[in-house]
N, C-alpha and C positions, 0 to 999 in steps of 0.2 A: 242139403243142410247149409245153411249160413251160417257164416263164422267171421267175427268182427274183433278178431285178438289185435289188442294194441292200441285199439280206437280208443279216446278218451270219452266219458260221458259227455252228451250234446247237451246245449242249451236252446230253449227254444225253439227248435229246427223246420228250417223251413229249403224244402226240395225242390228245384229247379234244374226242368229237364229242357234240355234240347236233341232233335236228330237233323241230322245232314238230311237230303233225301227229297222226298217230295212236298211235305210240308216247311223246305226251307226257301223258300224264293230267294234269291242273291244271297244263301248262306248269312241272311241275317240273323237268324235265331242263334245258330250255332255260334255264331261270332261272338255277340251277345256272352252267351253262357262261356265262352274259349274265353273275351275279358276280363271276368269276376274271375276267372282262373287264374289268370296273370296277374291282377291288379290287387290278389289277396293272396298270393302264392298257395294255391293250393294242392294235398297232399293228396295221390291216390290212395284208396286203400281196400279196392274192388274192382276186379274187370271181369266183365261174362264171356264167356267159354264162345268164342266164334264160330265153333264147328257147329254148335247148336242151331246157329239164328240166322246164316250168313252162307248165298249160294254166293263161290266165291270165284265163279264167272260172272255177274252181275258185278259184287265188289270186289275186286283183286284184290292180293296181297300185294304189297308194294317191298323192292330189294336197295338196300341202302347201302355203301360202304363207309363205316367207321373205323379209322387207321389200316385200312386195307383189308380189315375184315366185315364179312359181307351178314347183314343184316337183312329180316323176313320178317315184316310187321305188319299183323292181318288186323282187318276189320273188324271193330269190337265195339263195345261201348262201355266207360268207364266212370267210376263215381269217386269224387273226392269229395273233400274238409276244407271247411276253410272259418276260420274263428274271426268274426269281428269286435275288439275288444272295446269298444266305443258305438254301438249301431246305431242308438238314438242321439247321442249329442250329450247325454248325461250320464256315460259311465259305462251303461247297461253293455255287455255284450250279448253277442247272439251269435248261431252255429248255421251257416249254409252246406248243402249238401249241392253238391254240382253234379250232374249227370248229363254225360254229352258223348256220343255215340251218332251211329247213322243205322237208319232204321229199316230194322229187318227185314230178311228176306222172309223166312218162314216162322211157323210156331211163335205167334204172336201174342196167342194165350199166356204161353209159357213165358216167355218174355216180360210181360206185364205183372204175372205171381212174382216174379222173380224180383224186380224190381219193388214191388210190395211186400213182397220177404225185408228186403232192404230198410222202408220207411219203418214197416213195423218195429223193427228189431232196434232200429233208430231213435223210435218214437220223433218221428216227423209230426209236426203240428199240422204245417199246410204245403201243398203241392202244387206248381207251378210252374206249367206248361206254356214255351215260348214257340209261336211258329211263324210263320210270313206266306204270303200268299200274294200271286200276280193279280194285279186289279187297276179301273182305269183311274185314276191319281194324276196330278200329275209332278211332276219331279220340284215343281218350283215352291211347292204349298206345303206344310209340313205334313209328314207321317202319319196317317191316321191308324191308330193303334184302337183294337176292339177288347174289351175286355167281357169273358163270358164264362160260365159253369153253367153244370145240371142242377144244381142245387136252391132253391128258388130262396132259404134262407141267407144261404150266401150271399147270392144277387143282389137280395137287400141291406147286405150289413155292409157289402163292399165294394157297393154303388159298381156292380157287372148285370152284363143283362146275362136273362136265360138263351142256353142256344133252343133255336127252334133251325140248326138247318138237318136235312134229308138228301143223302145221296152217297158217293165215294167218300172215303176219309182214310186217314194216315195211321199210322201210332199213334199220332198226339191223340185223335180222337177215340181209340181203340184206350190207350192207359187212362184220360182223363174218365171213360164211362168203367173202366177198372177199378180206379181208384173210388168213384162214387158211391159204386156198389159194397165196397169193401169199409165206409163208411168215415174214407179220408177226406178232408177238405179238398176241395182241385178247382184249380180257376186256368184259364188257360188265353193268353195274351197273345192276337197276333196282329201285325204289320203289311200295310197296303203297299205291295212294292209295285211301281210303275212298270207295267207290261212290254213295253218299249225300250226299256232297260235293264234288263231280268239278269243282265251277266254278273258273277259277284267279284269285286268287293261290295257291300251296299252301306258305307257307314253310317250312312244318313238314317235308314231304316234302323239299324242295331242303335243307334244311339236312342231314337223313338221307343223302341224296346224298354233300354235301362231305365229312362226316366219315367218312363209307366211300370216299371218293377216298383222304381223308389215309390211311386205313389202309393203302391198296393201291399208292400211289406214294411213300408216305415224307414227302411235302412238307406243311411245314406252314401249313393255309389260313384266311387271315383271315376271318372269319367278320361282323365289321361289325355291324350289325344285325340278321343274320337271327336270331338266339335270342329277342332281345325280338321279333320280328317273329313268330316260332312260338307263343310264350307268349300275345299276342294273339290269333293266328287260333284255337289249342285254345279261349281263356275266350269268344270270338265263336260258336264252336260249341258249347261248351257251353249259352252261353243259350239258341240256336235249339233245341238238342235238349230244354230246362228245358221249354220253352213246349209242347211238345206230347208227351203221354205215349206213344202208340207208336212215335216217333223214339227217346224216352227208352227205352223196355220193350228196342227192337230193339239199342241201343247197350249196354244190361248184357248180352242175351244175345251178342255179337258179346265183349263182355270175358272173360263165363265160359268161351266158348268158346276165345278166344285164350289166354285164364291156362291151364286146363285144357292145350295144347296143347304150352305153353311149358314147362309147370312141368318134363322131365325135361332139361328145355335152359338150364336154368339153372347151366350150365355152368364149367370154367374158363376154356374159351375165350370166354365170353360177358365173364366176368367179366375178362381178359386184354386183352380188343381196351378197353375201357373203361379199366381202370390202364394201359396203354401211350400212351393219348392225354391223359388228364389229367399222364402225365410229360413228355410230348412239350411241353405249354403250360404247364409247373410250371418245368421244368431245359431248357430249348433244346438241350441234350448229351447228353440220356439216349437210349441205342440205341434201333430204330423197332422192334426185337422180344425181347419175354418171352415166353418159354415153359414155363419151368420154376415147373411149382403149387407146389413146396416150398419155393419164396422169399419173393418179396413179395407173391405171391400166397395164401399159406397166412396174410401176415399182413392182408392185407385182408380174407377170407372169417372170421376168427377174431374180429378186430379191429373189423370194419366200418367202419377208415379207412384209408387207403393211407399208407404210409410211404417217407418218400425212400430212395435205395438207402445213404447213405452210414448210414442210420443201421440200415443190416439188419445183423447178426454174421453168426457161424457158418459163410464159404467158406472164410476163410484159414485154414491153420497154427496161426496166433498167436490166434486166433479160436475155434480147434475145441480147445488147449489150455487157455486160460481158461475158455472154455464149460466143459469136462469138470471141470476141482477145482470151479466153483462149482456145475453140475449133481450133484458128488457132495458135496457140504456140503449141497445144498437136499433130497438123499433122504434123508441120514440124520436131519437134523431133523425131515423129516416122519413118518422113522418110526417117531423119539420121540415125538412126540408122537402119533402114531397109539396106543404103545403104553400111553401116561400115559390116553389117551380111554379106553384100552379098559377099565383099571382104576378109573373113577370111571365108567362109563356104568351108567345108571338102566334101560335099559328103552327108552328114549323114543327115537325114533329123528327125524330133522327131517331135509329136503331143503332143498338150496340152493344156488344157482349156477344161472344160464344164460349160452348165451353168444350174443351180439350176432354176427347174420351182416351181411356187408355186400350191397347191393341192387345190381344189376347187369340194364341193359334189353339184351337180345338184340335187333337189329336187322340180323340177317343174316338168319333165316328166319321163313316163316310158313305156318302147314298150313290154308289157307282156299283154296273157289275163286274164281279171279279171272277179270274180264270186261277185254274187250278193249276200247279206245277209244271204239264207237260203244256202249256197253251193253251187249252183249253178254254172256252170261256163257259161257268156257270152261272146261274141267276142263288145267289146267295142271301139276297137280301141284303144289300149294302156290302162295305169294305170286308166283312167278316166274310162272305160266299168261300164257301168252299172249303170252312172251316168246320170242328166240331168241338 
């Protein structure tokens, strides 16, 4: 029996799990979800019973001394609160549910009810599973983060693909087909961490995490230090890989390969999920979705700088009228003067003009194979391999 005395009613909620374990490569996920703990101070106010889920030769308990007295804090997994009183930019608050744990040893059924007891009783909206996974990447190219559910309506509303993989899988994949069946939303995010560097911290990867949360929940996540934290660990990797040449040889071919991969993915949408998140931390008011390339988007890719929306023309009325007499003042001048060139042209002909595109990192996919937690390498079907 669950029992939630004290909790205050949630708004909106939306659950976000992580485990330690083997669907954490470098302790990204967990990291991740340990952040929004920190960065939103949040309350426990649930932990599940160790003895149930937890051979604790596998996970030890770990002994601590505080003021000389000796402290036994076992292996669990624990769910807080945490209230964001502002999440869109305009007011709205909303309720995260944080669950971060490492993942069981046994009765993993049980585990999953358990945990869905929880969301129920919560009235969880949607559920969202972070994990990370070894694959070939490489360390200098941003994060490619996969976003996936079983749910094909989902997929489509929240631009995730469906999983289609087959094989081993963790809890994440174990609760996400829990929760589908139980008729929860579940999308489940995870992170291409470089094989070669599997040790954790991995902030680079955690930070690839949040900003593909913010994309997929709307809310906007304070980031703290992890960007300098990222910037770091990439220039700490790149030394390691400076000092020894076939680290270095193996990290350009992993680049050619991934540039070559990306190149016909350099997208709108690539470029869309980026201008949506730099307005989101520019204007606290700008909607959480563009879609339309013939906007602001046609003037960043033209441009190579993103422009606020108040200073775009051409939707309104009063907008599409002015545009038109000065659009027809600027042809006819040009095609005087076109015709003035034509009469004094020599022969000589010159080129000139280019135009400045703007750079835009895709960290939603990646076409490499990827290995699973202990080494392993799977055939996954891209950066997701060996996810569910």
């Amino acid at each position: 029996m669950i029992e939630l005395e004290g909790l205050p009613e949630l708004v909106d909620p939306v659950m976000i799990c992580a485990f330690e374990g083997w669907n954490d490569a470098g302790d990204a996920a967990s990291s991740a979800v340990g952040h929004l703990d920190r960065e939103w101070k949040g309350e426990v106010f649930a932990s599940l019973d160790a003895e149930d889920y937890y051979d604790f030769q596998v996970n030890r308990p770990t002994v601590t001394l505080h003021g000389g007295v000796r402290k036994v804090t076992w292996p669990t997994t624990q769910l807080s609160a945490v209230r964001i009183a502002d999440a869109d930019g305009k007011g709205h608050p909303r309720d995260l549910v944080l669950v971060r744990g490492i993942e069981p040893s046994m009765r993993w059924r049980s585990f999953c009810n358990e945990i869905l007891g929880f969301a129920h009783e919560l009235g969880v909206e949607l559920v969202v599973l972070l994990g990370a996974l070894l694959g070939d990447t490489p360390h200098t190219r941003p994060v490619p983060v996969t976003g996936v559910t079983s749910d094909p309506e989902l997929a489509e509303s929240m631009d995730l693909e469906e999983t289609r993989y087959e094989g081993p899988t963790g809890i994440v994949g174990i609760l996400q087909e829990a929760c589908t069946h139980a008729g929860v939303p579940t999308a489940s995010l995870w992170a291409a961490v470089p094989h070669y560097v599997s040790q954790p911290p991995n902030p680079k990867a955690t930070l690839a995490l949040l900003n593909r949360l913010d994309d997929l929940i709307g809310v906007r996540i304070p980031l703290g230090e992890l960007p300098e934290d990222a910037r770091a660990w990439q220039l700490g990797v790149d030394q390691l890989a400076a000092e020894d040449s076939e680290v270095a040889e193996y990290v350009q071919t992993l680049e050619e390969a991934r540039d070559t991969a990306e190149l016909p993915e350099a997208s709108g949408e690539a470029i869309a999920r980026e201008f949506e998140r730099y307005l989101r931390r520019r204007d606290p008011g700008a909607g959480p979705y563009l879609r339309d390339l013939s906007g602001p988007l046609a003037d960043l890719t033209e441009r190579g700088e993103p422009r606020a929306p108040e200073e775009r023309g051409g939707d309104g009325a009063e907008d599409e009228g002015d545009g038109g007499e000065d659009a027809a003042e600027a042809e006819g001048a040009a095609e005087a003067a076109d015709d003035g060139e034509a009469e004094e042209d020599t022969g000589d002909d010159s080129a000139a003009g280019s135009a400045d595109g703007g750079d835009a990192g895709d960290d939603s996919s990646d076409d490499g194979a990827a290995s699973d937690g202990d080494g392993k390498k799977r055939d996954g079907g891209g950066a997701a391999g060996g996810k569910d």
